[in-house]
MMTF fields as JSON, N, C-alpha, C and O atoms, coordinates in Angstrom:
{
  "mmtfVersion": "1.0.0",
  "mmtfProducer": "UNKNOWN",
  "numBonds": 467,
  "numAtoms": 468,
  "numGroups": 117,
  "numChains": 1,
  "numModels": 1,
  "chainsPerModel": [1],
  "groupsPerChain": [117],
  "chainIdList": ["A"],
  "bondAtomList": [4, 2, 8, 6, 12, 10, 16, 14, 20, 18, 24, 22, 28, 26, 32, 30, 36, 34, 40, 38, 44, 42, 48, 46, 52, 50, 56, 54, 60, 58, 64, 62, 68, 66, 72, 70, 76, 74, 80, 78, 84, 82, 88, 86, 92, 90, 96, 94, 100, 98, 104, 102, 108, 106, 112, 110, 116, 114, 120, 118, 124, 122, 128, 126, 132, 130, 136, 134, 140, 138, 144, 142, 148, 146, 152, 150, 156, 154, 160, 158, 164, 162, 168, 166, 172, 170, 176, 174, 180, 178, 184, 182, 188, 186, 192, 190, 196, 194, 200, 198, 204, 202, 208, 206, 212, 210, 216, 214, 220, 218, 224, 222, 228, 226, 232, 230, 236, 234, 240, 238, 244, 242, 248, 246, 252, 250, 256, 254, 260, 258, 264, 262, 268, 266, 272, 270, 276, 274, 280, 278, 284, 282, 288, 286, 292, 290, 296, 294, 300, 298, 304, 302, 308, 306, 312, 310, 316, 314, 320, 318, 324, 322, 328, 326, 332, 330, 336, 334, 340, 338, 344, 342, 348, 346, 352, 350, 356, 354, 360, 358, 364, 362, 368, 366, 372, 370, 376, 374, 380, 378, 384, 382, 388, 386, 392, 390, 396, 394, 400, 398, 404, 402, 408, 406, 412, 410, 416, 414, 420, 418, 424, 422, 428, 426, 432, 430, 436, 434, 440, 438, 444, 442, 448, 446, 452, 450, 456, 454, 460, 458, 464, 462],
  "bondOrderList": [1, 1, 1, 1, 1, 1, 1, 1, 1, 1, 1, 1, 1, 1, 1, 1, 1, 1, 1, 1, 1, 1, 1, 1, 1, 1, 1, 1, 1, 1, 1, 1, 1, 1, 1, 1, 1, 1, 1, 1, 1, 1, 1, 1, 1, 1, 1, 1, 1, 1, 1, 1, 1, 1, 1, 1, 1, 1, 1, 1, 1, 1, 1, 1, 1, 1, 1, 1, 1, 1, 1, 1, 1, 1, 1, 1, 1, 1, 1, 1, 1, 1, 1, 1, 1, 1, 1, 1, 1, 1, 1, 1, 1, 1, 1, 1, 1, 1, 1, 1, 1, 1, 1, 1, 1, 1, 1, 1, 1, 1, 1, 1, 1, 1, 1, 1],
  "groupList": [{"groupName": "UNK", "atomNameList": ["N", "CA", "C", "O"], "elementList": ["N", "C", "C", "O"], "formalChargeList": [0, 0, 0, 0], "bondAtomList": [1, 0, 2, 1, 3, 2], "bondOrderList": [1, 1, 2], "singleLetterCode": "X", "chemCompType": "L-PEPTIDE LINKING"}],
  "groupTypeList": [0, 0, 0, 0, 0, 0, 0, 0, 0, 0, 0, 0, 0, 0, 0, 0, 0, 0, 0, 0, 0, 0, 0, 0, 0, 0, 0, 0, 0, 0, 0, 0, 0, 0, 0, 0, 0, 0, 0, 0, 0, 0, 0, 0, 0, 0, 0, 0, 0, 0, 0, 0, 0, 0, 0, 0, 0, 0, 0, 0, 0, 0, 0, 0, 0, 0, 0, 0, 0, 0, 0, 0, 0, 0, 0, 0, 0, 0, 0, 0, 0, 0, 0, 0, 0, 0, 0, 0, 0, 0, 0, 0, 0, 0, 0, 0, 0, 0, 0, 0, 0, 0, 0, 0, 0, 0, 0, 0, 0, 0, 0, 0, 0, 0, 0, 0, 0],
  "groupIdList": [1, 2, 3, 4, 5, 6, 7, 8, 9, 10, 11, 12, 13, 14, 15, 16, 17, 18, 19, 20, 21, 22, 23, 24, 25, 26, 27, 28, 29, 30, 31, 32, 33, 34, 35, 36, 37, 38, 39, 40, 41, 42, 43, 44, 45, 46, 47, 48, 49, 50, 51, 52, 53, 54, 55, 56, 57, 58, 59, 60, 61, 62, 63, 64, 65, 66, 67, 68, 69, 70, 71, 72, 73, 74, 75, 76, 77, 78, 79, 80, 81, 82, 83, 84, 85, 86, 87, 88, 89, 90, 91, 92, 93, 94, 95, 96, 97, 98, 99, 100, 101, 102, 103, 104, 105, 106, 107, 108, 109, 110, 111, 112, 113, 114, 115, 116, 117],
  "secStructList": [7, 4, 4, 4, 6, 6, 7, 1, 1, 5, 7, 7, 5, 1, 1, 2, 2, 2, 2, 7, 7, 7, 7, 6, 6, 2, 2, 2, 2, 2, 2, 2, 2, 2, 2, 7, 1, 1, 7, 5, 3, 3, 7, 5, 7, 7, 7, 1, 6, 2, 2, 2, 2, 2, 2, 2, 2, 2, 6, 7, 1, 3, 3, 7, 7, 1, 2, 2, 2, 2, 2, 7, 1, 1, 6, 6, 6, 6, 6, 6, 2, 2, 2, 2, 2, 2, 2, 2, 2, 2, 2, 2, 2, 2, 2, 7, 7, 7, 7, 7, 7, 1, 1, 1, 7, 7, 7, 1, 1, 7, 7, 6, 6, 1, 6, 6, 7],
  "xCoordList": [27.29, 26.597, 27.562, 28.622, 27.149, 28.078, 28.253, 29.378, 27.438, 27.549, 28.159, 28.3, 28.748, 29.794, 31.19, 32.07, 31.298, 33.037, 32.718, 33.863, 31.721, 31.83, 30.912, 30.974, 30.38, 29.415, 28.431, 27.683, 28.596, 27.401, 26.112, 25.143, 25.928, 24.211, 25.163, 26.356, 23.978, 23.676, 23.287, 22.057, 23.562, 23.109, 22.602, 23.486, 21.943, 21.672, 20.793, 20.09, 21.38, 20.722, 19.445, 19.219, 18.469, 17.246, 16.543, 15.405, 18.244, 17.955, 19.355, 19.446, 20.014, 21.24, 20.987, 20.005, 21.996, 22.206, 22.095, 22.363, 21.573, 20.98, 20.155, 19.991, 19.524, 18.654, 17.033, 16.243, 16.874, 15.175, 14.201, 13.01, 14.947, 14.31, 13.638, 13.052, 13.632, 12.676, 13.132, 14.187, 12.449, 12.728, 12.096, 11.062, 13.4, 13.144, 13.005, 11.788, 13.266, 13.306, 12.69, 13.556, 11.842, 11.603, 11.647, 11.681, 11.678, 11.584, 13.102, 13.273, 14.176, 15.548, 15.875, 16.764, 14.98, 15.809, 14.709, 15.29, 13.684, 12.674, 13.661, 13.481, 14.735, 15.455, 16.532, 16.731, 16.937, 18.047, 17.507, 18.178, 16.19, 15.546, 15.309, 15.275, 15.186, 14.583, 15.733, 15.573, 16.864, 18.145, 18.97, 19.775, 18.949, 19.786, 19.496, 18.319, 20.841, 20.662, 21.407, 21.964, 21.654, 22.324, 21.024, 20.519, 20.442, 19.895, 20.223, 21.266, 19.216, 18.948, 18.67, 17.527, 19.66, 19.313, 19.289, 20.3, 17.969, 18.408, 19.113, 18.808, 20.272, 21.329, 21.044, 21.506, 20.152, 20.006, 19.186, 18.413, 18.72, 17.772, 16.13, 15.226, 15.928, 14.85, 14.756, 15.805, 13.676, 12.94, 11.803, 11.473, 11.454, 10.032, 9.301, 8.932, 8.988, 8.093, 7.598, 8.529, 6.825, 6.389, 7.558, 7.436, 8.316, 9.336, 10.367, 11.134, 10.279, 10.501, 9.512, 9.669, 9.129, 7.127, 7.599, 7.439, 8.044, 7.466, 8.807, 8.613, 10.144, 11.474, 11.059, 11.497, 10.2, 10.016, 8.864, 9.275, 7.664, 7.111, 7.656, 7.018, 8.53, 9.264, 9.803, 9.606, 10.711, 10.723, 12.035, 12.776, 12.738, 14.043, 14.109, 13.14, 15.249, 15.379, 15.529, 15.318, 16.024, 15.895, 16.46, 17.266, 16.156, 16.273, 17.141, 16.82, 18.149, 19.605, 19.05, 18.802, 18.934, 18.511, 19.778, 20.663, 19.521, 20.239, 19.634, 18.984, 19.804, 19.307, 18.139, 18.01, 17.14, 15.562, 15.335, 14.675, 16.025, 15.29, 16.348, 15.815, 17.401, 18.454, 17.806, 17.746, 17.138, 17.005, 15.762, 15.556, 14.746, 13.578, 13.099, 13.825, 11.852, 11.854, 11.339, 11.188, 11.216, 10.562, 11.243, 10.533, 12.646, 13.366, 13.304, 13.736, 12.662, 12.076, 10.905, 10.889, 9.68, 8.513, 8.849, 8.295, 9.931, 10.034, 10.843, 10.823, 11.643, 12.259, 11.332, 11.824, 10.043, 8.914, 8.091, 7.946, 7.265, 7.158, 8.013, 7.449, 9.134, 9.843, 9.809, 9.65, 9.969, 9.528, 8.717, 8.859, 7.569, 6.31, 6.253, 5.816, 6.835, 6.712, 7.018, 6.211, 8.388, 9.277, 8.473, 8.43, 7.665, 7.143, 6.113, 6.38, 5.134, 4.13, 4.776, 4.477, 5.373, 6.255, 6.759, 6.992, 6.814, 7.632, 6.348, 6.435, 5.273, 4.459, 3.33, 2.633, 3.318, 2.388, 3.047, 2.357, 4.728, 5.287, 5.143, 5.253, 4.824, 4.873, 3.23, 2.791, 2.784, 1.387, 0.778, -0.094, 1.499, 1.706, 0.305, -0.687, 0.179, -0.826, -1.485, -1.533, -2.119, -3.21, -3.139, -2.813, -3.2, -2.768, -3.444, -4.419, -2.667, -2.965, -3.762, -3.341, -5.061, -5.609, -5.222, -4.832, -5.375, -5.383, -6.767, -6.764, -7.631, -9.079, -9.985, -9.295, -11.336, -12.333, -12.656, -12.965, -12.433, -12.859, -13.612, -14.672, -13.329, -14.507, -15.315, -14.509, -16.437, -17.054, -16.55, -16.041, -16.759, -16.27, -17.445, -17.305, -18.714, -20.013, -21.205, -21.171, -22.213, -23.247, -23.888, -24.317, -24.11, -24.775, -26.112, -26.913, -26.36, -28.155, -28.778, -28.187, -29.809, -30.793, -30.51, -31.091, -29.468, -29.573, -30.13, -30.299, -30.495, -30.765, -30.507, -29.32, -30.767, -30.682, -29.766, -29.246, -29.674, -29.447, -30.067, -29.507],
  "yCoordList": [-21.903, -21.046, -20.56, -21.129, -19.558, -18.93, -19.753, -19.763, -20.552, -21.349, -22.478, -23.266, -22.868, -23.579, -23.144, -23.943, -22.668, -21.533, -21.562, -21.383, -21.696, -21.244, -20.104, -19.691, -19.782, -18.38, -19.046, -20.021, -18.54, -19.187, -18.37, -18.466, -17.654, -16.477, -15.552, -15.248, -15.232, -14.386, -13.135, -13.172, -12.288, -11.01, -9.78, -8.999, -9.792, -9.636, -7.877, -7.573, -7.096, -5.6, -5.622, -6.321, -4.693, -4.208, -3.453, -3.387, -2.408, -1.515, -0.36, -0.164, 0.097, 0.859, 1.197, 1.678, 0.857, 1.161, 2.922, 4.007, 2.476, 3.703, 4.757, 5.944, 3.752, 5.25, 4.934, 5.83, 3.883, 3.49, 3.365, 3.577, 3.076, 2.942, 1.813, 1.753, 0.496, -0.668, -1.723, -1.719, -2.626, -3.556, -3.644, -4.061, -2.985, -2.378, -4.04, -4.095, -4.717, -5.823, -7.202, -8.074, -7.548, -9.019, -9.798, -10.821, -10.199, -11.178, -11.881, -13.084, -10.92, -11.056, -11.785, -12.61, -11.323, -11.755, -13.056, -14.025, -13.379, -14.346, -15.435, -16.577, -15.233, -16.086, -16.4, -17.568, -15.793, -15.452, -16.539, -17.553, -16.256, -17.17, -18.754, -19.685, -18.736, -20.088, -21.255, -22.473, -20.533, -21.288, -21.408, -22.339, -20.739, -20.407, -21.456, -21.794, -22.386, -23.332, -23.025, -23.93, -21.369, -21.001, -20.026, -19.715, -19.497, -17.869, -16.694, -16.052, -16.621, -15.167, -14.107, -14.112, -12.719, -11.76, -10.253, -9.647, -9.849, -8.343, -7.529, -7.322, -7.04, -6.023, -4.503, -3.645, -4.239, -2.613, -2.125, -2.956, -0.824, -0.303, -0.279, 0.388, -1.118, -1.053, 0.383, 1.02, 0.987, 2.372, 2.082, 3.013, 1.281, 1.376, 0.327, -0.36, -0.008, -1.648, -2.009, -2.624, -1.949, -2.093, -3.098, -4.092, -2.519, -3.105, -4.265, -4.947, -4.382, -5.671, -6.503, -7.684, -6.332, -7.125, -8.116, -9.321, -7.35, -7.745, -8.694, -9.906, -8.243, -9.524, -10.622, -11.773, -10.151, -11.783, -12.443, -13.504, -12.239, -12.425, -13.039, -13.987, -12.735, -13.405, -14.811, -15.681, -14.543, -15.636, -15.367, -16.318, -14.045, -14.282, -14.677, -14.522, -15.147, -15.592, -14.339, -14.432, -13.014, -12.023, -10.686, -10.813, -9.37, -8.089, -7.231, -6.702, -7.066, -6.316, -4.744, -4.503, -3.755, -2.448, -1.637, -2.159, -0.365, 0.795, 2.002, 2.61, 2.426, 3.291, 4.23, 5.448, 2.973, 2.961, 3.545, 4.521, 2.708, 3.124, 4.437, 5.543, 4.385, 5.855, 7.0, 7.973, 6.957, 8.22, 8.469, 9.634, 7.907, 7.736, 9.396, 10.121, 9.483, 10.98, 10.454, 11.198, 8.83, 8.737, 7.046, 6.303, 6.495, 5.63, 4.65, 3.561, 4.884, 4.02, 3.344, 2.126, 4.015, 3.531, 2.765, 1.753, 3.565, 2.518, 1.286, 0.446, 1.253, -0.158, -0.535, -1.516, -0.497, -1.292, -1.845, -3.066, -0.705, -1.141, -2.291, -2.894, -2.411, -2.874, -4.431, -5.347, -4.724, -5.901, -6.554, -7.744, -5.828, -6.074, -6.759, -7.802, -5.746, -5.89, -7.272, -8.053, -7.727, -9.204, -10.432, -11.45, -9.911, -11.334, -11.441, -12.062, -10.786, -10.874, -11.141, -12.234, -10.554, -11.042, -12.789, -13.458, -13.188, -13.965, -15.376, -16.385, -15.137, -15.357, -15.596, -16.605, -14.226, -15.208, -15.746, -16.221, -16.018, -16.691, -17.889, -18.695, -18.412, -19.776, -20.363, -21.495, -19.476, -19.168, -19.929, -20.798, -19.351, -19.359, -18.382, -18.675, -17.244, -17.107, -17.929, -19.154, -16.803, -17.675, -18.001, -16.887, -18.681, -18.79, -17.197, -16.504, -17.102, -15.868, -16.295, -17.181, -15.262, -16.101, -14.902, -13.974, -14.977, -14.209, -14.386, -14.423, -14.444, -14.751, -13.692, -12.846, -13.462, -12.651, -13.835, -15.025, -12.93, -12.794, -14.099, -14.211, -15.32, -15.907, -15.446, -15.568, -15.004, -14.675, -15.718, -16.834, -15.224, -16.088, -15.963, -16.438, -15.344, -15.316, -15.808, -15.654, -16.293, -16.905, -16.011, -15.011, -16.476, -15.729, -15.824, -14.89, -17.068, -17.356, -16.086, -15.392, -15.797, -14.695, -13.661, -12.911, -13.262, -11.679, -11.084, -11.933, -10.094, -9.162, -9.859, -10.109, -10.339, -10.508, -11.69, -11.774, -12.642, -13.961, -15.161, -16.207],
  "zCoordList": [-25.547, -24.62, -23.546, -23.286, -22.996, -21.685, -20.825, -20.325, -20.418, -19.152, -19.395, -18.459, -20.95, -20.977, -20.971, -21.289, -20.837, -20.718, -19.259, -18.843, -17.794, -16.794, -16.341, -15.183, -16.901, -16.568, -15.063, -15.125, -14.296, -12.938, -13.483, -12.73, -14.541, -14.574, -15.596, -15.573, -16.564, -17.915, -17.704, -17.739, -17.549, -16.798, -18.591, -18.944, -19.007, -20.061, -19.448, -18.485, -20.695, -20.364, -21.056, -22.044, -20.405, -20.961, -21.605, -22.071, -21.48, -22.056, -21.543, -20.331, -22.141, -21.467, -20.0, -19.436, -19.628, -18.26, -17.729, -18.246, -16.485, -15.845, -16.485, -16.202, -17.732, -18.714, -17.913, -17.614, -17.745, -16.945, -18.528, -18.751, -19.114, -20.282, -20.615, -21.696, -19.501, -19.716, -20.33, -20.965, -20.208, -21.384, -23.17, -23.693, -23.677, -25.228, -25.758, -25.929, -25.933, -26.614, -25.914, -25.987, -25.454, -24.654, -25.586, -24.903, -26.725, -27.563, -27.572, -27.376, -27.833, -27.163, -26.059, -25.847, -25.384, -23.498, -23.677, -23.189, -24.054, -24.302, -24.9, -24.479, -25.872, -26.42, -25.329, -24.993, -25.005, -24.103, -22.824, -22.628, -21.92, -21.092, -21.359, -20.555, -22.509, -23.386, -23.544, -23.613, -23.575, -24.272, -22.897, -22.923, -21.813, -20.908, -20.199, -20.081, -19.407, -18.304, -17.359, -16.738, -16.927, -15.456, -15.509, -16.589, -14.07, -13.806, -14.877, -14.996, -15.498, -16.135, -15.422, -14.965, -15.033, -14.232, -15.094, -15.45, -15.312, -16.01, -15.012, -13.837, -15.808, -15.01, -15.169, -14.416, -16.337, -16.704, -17.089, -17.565, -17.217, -17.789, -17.025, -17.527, -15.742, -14.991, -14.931, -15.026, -14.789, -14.951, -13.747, -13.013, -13.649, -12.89, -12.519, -13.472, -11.548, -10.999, -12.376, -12.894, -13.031, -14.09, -15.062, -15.779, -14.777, -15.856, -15.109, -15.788, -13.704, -13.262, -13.268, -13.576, -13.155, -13.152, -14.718, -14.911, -15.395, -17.188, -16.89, -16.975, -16.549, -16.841, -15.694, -15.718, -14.729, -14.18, -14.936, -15.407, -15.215, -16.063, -17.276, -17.733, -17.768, -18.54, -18.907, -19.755, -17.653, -16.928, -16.701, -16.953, -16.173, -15.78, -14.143, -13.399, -13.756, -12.318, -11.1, -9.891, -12.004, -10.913, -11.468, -12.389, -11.041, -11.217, -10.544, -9.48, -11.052, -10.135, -10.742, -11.923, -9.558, -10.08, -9.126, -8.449, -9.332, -8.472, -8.759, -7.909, -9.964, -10.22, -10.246, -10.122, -10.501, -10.74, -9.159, -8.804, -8.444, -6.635, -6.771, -6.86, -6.786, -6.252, -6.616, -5.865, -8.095, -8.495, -8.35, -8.689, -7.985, -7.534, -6.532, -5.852, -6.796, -6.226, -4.174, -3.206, -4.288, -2.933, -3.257, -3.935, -2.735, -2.883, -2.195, -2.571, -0.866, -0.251, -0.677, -0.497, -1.336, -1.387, -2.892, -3.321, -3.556, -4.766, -4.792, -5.692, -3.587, -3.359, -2.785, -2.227, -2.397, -2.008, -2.925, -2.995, -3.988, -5.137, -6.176, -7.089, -5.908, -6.808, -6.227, -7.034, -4.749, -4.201, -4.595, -4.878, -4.708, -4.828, -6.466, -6.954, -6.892, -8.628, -8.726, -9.23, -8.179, -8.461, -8.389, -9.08, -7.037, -6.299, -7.784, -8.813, -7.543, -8.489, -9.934, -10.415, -10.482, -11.887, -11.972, -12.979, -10.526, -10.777, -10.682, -11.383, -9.711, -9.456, -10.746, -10.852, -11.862, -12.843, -13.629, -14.531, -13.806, -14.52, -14.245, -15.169, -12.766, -12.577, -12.709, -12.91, -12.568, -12.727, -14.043, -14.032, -15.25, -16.846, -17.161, -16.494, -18.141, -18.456, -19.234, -19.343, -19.896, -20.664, -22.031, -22.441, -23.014, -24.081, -24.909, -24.615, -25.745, -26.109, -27.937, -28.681, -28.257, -29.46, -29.823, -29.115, -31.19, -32.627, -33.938, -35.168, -33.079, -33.293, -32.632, -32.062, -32.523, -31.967, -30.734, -30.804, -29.619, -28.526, -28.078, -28.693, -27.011, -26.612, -25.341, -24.419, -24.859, -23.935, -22.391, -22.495, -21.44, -20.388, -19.493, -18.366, -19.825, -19.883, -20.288, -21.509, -20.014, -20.524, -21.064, -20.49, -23.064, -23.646, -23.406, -23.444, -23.136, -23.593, -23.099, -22.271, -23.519, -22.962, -22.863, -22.079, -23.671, -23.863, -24.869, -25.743, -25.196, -26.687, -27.558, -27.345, -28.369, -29.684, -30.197, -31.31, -29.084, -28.89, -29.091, -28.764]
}
């Protein structure tokens, strides 16, 4: 692994640099997070709060951008957004969702007494 040669953090792209093209692959950086024992930081390809949201979510340790805010048509409000995005990203990662089924739906509602129940 990198962090045996010395690496202090894995800085792994998301997607070519300065395109805002997102994170094309999470299953990748999912491996990449899983195996890694220094800070995972995506270095590229952020496009939009949205897409820091998803690499903390992930579960990387943090989001190096430039572009996403520079080229931004209102750069301020999107380095605000993008704050915002981290905390919360990082927030339901520790959170954990919810297990995810591959089954029909369980209600999180009480059926009794409806129509045709």
């Amino acid at each position: 692994m990198l962090e045996d040669i010395g690496c202090a953090a894995i800085m792994p792209l998301a997607s070519l640099i300065g395109s805002g093209m997102g994170i094309l692959n999470p299953w990748n950086l999912r491996l990449i997070i899983d195996n890694a024992k220094v800070p995972v930081i995506v270095d590229a390809g952020v496009g939009t709060a949205s897409d820091a949201a998803i690499a903390m979510e992930l579960g990387c340790d943090g989001v190096l951008m430039n572009t996403a805010i520079a080229l931004a048509g209102q750069p301020v409000l999107m380095a605000s957004a993008m704050k915002k995005a981290v905390e919360a990203g990082r927030e339901a990662f520790l959170a954990g969702r919810m297990p995810r089924k591959f089954y029909s739906a369980d209600p999180s509602s009480p059926t009794s007494g409806l129509i045709g129940s």
